[in-house]
C-alpha positions as CSV (number, residue, x, y, z in Angstrom):
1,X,-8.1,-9.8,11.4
2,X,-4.4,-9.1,11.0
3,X,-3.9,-6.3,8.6
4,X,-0.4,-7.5,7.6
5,X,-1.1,-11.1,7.3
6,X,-4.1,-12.9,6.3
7,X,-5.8,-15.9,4.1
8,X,-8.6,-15.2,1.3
9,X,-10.0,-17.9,-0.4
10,X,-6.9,-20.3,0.6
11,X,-4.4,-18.2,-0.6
12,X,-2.0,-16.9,2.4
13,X,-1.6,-13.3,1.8
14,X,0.9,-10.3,3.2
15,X,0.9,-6.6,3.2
16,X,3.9,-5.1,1.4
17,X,4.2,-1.0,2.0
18,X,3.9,1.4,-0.8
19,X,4.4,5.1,-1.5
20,X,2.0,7.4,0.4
21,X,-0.5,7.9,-1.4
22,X,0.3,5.9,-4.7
23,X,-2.4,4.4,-5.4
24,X,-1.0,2.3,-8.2
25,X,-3.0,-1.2,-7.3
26,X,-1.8,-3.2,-10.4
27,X,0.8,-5.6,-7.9
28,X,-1.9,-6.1,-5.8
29,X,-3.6,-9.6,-5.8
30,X,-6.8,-7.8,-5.3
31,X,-6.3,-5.4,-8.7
32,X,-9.3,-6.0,-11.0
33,X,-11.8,-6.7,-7.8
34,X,-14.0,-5.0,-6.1
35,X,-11.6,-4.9,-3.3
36,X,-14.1,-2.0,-1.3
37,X,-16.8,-4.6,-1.2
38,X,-14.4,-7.1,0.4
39,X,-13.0,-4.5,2.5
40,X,-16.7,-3.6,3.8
41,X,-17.7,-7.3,4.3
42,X,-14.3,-7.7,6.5
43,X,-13.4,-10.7,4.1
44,X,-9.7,-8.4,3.6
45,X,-7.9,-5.7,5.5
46,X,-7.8,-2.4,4.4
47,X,-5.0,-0.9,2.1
48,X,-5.1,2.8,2.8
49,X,-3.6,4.4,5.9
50,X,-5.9,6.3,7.2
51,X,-7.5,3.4,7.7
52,X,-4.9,0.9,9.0
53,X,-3.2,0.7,12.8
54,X,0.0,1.3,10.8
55,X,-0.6,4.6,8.9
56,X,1.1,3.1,5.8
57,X,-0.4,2.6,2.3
58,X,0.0,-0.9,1.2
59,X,-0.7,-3.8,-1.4
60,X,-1.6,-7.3,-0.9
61,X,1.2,-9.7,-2.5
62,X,0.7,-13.8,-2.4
63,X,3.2,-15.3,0.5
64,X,4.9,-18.3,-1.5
65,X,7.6,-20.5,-1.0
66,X,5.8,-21.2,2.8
67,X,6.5,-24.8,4.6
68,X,4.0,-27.0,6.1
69,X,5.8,-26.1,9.6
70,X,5.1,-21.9,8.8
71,X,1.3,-21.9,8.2
């Protein structure tokens, strides 16, 4: 699965960085779920860098505006 970009349930989703360590989820589309069990049954990418290729800390934000042509 690509960690930066990915589609849950339909929706085409993107990783956007955040502060090291700030784990201030409430932009994320995954705030308010149980995002660890989702994480664990590799249905989403995980968020914190120790964890991810890219050592960065990062939310999951909704890709919109996309063509037909870009998905």
């Amino acid at each position: 699965m690509d960690e930066n970009k990915f589609k849950y349930n339909g929706v085409e989703l993107k990783s956007e960085e955040i502060p090291k360590h700030d784990k201030n989820c409430e932009k994320c589309y995954f705030c308010n779920v149980d995002c660890e069990l989702l994480y664990d049954k590799k249905l989403i990418p995980d968020c914190m860098e120790f964890a991810r290729k890219d050592k960065r800390d990062v939310i999951f934000v909704e890709i919109e505006n996309r063509t037909q042509e870009e998905l």
